[in-house]
Backbone and ligand atoms as CSV (ligand in chain L), in Angstrom:
chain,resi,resn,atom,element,x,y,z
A,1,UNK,N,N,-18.060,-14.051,-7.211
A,1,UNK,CA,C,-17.271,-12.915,-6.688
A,1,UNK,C,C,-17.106,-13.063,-5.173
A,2,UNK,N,N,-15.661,-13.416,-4.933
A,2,UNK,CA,C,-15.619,-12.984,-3.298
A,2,UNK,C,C,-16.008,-11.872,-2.558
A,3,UNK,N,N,-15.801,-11.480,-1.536
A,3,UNK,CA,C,-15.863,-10.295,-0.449
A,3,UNK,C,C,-14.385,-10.450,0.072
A,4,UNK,N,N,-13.443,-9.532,-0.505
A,4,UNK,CA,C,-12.036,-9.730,0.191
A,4,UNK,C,C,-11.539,-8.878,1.110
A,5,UNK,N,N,-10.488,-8.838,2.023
A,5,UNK,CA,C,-10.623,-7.515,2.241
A,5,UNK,C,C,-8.849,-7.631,2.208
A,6,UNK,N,N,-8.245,-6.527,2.200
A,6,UNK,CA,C,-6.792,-6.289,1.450
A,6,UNK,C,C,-6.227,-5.081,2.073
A,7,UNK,N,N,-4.919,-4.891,2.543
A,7,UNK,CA,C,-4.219,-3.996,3.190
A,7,UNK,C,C,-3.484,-2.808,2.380
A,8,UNK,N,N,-3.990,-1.372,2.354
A,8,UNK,CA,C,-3.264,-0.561,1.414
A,8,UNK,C,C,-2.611,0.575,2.469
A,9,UNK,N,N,-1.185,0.735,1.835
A,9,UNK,CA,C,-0.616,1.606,2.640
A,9,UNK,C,C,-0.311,3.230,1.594
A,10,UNK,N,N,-0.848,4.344,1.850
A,10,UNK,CA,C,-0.452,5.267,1.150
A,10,UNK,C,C,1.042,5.483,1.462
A,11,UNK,N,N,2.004,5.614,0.814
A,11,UNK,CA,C,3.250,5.604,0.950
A,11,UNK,C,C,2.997,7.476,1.626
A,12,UNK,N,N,4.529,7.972,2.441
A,12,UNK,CA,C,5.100,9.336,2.632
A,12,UNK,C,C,4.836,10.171,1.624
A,13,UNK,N,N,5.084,9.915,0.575
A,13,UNK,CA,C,4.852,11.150,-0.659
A,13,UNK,C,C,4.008,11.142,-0.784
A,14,UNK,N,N,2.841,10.007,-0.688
A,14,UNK,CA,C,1.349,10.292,-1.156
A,14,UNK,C,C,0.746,11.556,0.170
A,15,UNK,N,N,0.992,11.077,0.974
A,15,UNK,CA,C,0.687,12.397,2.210
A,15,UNK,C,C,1.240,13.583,2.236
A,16,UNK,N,N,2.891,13.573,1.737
A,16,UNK,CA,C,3.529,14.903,1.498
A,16,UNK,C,C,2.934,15.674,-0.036
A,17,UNK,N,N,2.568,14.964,-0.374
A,17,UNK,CA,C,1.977,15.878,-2.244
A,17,UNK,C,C,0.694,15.656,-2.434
A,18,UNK,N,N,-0.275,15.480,-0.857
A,18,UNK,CA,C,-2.012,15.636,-0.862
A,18,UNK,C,C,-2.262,14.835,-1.799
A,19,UNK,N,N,-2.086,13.453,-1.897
A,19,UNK,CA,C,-2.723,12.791,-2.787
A,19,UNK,C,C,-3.590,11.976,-2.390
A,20,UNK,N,N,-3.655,12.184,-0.699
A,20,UNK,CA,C,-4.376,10.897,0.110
A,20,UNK,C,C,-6.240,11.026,-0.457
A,21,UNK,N,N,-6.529,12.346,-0.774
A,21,UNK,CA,C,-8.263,12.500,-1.201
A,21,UNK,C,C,-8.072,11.859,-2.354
A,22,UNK,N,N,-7.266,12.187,-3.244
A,22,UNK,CA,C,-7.607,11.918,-4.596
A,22,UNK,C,C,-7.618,9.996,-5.062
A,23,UNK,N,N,-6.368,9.500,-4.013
A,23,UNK,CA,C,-6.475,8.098,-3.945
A,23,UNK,C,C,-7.674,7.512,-3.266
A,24,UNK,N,N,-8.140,7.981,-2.384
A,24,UNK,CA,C,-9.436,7.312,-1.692
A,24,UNK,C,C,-10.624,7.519,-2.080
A,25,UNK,N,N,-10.598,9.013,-2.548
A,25,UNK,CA,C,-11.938,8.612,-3.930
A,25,UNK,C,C,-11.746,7.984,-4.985
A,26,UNK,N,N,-10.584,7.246,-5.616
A,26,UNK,CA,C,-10.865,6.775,-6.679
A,26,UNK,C,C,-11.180,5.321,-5.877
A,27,UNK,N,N,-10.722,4.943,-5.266
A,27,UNK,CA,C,-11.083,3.891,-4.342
A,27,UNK,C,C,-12.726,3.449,-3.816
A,28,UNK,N,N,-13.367,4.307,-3.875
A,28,UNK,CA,C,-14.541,4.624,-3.232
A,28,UNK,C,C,-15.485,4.787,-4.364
A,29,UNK,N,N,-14.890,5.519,-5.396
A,29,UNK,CA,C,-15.499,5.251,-6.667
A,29,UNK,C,C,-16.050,4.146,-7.558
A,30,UNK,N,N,-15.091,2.995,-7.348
A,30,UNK,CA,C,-15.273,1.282,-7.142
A,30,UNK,C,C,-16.093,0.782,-6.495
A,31,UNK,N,N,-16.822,1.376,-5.917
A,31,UNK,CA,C,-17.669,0.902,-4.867
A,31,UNK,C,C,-17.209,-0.287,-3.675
A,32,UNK,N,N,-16.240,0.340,-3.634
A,32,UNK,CA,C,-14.751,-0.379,-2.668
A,32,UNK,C,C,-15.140,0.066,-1.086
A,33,UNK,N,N,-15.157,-0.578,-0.160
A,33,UNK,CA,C,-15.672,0.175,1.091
A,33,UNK,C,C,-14.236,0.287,2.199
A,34,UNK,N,N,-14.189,1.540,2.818
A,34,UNK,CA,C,-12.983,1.642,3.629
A,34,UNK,C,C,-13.668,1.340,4.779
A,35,UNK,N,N,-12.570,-0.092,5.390
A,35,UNK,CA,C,-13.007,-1.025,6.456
A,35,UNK,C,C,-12.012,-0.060,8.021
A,36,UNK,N,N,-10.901,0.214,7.364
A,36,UNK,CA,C,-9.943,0.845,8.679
A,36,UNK,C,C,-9.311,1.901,7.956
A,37,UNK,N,N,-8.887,2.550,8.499
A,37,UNK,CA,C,-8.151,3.835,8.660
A,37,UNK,C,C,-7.600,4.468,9.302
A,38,UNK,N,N,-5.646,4.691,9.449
A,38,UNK,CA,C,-4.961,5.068,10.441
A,38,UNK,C,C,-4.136,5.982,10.012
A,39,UNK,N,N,-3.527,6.449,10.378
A,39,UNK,CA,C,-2.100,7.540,10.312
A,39,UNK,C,C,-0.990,7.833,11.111
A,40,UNK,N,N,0.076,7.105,10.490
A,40,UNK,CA,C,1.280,6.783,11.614
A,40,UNK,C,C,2.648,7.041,10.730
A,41,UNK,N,N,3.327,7.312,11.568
A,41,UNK,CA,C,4.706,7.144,10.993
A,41,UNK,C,C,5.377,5.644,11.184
A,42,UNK,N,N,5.786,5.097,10.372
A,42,UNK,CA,C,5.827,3.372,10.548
A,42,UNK,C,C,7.930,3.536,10.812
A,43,UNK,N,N,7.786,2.289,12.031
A,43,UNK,CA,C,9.532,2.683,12.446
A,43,UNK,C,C,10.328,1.423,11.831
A,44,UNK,N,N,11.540,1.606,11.740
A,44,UNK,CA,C,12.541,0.081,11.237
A,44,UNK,C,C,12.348,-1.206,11.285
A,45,UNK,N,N,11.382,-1.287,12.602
A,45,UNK,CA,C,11.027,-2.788,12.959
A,45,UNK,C,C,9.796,-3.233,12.098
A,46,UNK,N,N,9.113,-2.449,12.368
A,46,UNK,CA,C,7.459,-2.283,11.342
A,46,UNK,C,C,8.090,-2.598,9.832
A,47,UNK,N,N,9.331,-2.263,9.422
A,47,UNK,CA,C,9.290,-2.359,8.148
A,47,UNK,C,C,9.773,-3.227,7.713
A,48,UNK,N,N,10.831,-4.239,8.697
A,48,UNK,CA,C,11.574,-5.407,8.321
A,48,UNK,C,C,11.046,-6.360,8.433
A,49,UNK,N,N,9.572,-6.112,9.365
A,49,UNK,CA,C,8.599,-7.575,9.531
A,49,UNK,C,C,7.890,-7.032,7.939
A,50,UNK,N,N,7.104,-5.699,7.885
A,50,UNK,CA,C,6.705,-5.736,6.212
A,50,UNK,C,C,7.430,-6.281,4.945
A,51,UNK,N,N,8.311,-5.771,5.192
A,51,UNK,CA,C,8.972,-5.795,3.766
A,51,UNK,C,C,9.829,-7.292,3.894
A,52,UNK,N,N,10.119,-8.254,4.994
A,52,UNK,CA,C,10.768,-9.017,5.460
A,52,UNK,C,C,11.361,-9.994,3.844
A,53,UNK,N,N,10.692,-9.925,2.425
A,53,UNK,CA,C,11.142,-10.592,1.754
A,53,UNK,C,C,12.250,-9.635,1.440
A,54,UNK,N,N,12.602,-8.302,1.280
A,54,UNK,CA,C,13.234,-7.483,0.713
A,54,UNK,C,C,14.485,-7.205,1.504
A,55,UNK,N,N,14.414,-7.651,2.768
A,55,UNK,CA,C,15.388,-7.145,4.006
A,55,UNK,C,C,16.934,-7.379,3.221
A,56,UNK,N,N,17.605,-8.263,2.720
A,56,UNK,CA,C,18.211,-9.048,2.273
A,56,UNK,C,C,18.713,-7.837,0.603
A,57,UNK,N,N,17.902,-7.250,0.225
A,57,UNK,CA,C,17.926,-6.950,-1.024
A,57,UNK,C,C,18.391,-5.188,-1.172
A,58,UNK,N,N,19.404,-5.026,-2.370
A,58,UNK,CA,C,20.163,-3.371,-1.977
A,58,UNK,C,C,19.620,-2.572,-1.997
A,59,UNK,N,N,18.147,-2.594,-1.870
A,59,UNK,CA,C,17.198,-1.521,-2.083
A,59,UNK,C,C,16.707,-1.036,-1.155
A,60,UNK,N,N,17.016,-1.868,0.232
A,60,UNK,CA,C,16.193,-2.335,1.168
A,60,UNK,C,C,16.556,-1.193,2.197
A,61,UNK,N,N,17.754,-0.294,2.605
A,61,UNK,CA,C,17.990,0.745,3.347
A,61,UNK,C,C,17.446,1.931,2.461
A,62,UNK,N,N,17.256,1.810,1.520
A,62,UNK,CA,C,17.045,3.548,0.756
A,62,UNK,C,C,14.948,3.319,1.266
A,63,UNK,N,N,14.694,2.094,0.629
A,63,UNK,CA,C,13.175,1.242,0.690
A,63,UNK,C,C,12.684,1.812,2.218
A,64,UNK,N,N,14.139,1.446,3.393
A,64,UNK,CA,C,13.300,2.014,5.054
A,64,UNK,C,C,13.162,3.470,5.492
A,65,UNK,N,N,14.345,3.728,4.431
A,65,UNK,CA,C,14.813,5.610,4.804
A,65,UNK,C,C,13.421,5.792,4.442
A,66,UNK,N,N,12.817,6.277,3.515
A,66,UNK,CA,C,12.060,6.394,2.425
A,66,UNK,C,C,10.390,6.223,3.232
A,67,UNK,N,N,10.339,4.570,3.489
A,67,UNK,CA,C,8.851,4.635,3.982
A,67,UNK,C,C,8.630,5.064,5.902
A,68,UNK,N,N,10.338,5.810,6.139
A,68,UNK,CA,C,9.770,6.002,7.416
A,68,UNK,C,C,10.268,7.576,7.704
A,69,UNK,N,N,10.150,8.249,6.666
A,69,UNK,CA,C,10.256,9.571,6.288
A,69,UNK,C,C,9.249,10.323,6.652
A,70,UNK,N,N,8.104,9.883,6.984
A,70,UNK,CA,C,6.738,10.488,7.208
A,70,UNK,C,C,5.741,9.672,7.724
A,71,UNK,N,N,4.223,10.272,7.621
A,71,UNK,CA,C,3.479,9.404,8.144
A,71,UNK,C,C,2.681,8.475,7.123
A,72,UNK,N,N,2.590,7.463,6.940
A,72,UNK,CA,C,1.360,6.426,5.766
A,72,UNK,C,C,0.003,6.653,6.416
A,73,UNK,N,N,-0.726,6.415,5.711
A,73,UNK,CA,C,-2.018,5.818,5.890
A,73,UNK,C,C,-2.555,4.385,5.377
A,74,UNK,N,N,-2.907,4.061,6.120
A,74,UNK,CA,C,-2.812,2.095,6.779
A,74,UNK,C,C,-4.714,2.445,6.705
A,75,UNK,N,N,-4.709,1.650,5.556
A,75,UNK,CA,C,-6.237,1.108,5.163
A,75,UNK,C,C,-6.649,-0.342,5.167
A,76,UNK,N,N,-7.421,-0.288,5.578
A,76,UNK,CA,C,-7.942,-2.039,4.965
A,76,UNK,C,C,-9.082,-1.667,4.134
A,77,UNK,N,N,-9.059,-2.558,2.891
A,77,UNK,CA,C,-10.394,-1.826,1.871
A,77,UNK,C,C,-10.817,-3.205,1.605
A,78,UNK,N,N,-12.226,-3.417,1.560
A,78,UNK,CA,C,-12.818,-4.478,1.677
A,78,UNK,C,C,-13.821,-4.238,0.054
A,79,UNK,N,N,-14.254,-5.696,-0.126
A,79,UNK,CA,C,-14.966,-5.413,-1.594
A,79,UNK,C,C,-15.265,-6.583,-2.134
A,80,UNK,N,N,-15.857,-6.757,-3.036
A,80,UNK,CA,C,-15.790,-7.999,-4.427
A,80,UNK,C,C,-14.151,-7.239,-4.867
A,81,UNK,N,N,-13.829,-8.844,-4.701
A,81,UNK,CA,C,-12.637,-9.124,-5.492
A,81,UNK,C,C,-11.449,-7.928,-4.790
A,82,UNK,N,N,-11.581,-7.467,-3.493
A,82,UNK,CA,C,-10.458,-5.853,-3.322
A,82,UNK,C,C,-9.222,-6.047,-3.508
A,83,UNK,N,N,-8.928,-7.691,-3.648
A,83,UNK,CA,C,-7.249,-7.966,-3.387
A,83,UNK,C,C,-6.658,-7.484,-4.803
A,84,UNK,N,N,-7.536,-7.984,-6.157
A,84,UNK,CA,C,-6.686,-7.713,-7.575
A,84,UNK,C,C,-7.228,-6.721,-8.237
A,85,UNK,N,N,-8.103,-5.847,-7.558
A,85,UNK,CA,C,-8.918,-4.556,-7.743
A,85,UNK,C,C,-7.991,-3.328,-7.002
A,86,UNK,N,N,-7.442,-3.749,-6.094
A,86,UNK,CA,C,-6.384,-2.752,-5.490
A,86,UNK,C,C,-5.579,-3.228,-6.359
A,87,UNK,N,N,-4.684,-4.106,-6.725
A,87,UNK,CA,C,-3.774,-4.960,-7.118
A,87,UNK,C,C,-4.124,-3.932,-8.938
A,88,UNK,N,N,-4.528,-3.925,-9.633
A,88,UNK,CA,C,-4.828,-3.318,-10.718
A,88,UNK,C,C,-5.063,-1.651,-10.582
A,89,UNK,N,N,-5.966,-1.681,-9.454
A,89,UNK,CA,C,-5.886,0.639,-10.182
A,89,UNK,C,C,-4.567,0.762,-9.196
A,90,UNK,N,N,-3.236,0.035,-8.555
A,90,UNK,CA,C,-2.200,0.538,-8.160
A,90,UNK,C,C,-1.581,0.696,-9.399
A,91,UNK,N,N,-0.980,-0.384,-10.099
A,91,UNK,CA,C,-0.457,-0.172,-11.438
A,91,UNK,C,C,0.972,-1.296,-10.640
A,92,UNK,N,N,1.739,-1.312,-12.072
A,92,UNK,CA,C,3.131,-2.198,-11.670
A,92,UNK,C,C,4.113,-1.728,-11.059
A,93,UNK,N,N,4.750,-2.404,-10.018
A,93,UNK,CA,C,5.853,-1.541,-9.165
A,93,UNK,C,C,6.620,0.051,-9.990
A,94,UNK,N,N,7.058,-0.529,-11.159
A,94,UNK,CA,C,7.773,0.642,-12.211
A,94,UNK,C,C,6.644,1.180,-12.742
A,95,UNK,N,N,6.971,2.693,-12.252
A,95,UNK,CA,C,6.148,3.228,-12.848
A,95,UNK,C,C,5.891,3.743,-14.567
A,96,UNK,N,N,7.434,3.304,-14.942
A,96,UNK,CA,C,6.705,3.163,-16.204
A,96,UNK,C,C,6.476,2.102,-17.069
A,97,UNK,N,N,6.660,1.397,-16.239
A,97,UNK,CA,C,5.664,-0.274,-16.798
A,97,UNK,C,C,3.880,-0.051,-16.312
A,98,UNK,N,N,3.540,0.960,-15.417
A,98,UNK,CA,C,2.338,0.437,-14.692
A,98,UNK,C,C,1.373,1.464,-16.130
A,99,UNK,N,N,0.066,0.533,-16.101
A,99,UNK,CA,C,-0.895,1.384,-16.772
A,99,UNK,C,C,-1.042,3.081,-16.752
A,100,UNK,N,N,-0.931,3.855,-17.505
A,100,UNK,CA,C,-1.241,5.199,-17.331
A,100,UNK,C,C,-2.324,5.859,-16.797
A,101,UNK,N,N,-3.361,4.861,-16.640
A,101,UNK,CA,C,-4.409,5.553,-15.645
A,101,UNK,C,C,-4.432,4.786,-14.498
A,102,UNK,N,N,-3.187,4.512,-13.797
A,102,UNK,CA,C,-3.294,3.181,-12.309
A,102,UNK,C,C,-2.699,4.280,-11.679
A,103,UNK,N,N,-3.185,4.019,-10.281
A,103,UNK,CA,C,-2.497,5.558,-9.679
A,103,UNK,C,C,-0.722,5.691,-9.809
A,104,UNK,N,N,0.190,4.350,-9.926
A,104,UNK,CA,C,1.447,4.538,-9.820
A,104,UNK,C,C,1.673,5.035,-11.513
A,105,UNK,N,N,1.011,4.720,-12.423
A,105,UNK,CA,C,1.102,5.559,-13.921
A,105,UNK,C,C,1.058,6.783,-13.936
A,106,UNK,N,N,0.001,7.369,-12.822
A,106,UNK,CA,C,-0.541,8.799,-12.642
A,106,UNK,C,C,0.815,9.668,-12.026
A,107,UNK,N,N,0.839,8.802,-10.740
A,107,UNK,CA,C,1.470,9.669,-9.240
A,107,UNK,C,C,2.686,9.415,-9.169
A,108,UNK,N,N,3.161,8.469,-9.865
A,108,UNK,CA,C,4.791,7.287,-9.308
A,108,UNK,C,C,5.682,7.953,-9.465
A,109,UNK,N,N,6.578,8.718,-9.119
A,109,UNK,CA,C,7.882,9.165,-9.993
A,109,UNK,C,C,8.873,8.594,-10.274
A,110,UNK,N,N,9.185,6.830,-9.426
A,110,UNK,CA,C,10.032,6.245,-9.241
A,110,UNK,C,C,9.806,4.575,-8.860
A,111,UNK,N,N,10.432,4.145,-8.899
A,111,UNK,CA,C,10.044,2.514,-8.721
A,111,UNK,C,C,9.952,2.599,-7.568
A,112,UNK,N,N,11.148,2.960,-6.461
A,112,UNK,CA,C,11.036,2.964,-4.739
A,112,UNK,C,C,9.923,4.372,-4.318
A,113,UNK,N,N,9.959,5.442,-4.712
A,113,UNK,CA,C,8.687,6.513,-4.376
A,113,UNK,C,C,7.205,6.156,-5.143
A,114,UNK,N,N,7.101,4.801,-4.871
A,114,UNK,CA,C,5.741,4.195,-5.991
A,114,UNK,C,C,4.365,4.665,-5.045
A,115,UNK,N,N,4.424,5.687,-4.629
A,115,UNK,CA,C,3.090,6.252,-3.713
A,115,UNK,C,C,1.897,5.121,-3.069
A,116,UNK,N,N,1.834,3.814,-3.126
A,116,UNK,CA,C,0.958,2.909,-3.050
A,116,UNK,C,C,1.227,1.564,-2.877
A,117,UNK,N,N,0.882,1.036,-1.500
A,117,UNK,CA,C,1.537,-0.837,-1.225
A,117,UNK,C,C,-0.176,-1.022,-1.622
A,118,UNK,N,N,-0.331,-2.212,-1.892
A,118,UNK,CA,C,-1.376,-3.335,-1.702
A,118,UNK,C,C,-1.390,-4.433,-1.785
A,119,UNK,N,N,-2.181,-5.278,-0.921
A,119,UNK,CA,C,-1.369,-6.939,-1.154
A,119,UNK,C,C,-1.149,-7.561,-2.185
A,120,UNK,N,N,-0.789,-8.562,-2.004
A,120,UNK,CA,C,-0.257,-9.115,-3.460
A,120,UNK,C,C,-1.438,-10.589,-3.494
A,121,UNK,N,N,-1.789,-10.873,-1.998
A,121,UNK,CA,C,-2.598,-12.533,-2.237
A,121,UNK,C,C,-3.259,-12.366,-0.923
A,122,UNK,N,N,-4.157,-13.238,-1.185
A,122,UNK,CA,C,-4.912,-13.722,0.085
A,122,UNK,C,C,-4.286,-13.626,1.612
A,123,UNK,N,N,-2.981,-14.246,1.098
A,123,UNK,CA,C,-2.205,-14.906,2.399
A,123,UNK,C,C,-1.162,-13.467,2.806
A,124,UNK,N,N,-1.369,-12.855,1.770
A,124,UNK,CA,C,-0.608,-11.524,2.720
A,124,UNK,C,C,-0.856,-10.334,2.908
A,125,UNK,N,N,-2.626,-10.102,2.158
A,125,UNK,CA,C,-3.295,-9.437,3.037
A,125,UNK,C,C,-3.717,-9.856,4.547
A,126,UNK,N,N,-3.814,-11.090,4.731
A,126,UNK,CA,C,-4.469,-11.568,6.207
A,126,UNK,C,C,-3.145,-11.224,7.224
A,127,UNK,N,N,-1.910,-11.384,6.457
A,127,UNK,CA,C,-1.159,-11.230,7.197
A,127,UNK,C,C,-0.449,-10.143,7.754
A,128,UNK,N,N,-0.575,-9.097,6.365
A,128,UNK,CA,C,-0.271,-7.648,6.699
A,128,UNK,C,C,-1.753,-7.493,7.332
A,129,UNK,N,N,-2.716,-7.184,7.235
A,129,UNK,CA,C,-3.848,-7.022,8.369
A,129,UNK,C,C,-3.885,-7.424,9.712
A,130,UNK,N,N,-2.859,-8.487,10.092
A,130,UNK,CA,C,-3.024,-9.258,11.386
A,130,UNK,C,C,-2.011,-8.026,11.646
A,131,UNK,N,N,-0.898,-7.388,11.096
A,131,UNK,CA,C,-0.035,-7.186,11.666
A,131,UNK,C,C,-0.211,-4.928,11.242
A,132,UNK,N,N,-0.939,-5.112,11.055
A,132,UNK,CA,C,-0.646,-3.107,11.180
A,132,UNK,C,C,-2.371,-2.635,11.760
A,133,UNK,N,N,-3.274,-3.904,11.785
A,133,UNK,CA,C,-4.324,-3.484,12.315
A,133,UNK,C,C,-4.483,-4.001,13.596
A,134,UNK,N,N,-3.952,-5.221,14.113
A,134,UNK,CA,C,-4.086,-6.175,14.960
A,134,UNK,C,C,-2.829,-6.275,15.769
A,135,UNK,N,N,-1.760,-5.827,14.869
A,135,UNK,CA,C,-0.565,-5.931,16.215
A,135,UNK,C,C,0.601,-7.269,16.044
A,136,UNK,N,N,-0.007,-7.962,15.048
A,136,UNK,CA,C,-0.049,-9.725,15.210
A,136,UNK,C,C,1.376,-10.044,14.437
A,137,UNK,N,N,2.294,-9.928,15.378
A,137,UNK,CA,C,3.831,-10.687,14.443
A,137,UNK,C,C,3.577,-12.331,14.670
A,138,UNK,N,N,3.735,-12.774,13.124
A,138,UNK,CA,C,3.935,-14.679,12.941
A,138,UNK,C,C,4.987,-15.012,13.805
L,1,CMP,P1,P,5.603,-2.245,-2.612
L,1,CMP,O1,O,4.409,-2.629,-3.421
L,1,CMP,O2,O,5.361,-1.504,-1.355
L,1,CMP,O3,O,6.444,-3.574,-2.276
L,1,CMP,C1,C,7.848,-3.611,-2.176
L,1,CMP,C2,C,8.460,-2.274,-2.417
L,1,CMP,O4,O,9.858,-2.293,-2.622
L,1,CMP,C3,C,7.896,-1.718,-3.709
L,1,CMP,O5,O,6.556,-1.338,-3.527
L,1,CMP,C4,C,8.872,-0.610,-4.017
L,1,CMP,O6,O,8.591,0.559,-3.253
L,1,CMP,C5,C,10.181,-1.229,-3.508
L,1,CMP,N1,N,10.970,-1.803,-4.603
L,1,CMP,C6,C,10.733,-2.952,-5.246
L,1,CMP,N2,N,11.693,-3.181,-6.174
L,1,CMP,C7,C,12.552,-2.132,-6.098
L,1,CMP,C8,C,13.752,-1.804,-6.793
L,1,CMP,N3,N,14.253,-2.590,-7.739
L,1,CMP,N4,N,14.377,-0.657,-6.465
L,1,CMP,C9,C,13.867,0.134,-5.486
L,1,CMP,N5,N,12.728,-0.137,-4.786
L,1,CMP,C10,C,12.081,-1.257,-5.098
C-alpha cells in the first residue's frame, strides 16, 4: 500500500447546498487524513490551466461559468492508496453511471454540477497540487 496524496476540489454547489461537512466526514471516515485546506473562488485562468484538456471541448464555457460561480474548497487528502480511494467514493463523472452510494450517486444532479474533482493519476495529482497549493504553472 502506498501513502498518496491527491487533490480534491468541492465543486460551488457542494458549498451552496452545505455538503462540504457531510463530504469531509465521509472522507475522514476512511481514515483518509486532510493534508490542506482552502476556500476560494477559482477565476478563468485557474480553470483553463485545470481543466486545460477540456479547454477545446463544448462544455468547456458552461464547465468555467459553473466552477467559478462560487467559492470551492481545495483539499489535498493524503492516505494508503488516496488517489483511487478518492477516485472511487467520488463515483463516475455521470451521475447516473456513478455508484449509488459514491458521493456523485448521492449529491450529483448532473454530469457538469458533479459536486466533486479528484485526480485521476499520480501525475495529476502532483500536478494539480503543484498548482492550487504551490502556485506552480508547468
Ligand atoms: P471533473 O472530475 O472535475 O473533470 C472534468 C469535468 O468536466 C467533470 O468533472 C465535469 O464537471 C465536466 N464534464 C465532463 N464531461 C462533461 C460533459 N460531457 N458535459 C458537461 N460537463 C462535463
Amino acid at each position: 500500500m502506498a501513502i498518496e496524496r491527491t487533490l480534491v476540489l468541492l465543486k460551488p454547489d457542494a458549498v451552496k447546498r452545505k455538503l462540504v461537512g457531510k463530504i469531509i466526514e465521509r472522507i475522514e471516515d476512511k481514515k483518509l487524513d486532510i493534508d490542506y485546506l482552502s476556500l476560494r473562488t477559482l477565476n478563468v485562468e485557474e480553470l483553463k490551466y485545470h481543466y486545460a484538456e477540456h479547454v477545446e471541448k463544448p462544455f468547456f464555457p458552461s464547465l468555467c461559468e459553473y466552477m467559478s460561480s462560487g467559492p470551492v474548497v481545495i483539499m489535498v487528502v493524503k492516505g494508503e492508496n488516496a488517489i483511487s480511494a478518492l477516485r472511487k467514493m467520488s463515483g463516475a463523472t455521470d451521475p447516473l453511471e456513478a455508484d449509488a452510494g459514491s458521493i456523485r450517486g448521492m449529491y450529483a444532479p448532473t454530469k457538469s454540477e458533479n459536486v466533486i474533482h479528484s485526480s485521476d493519476s499520480e501525475k495529476s495529482a502532483d500536478r494539480e497540487i503543484n498548482f492550487f497549493v504551490k502556485g506552480i504553472m508547468e
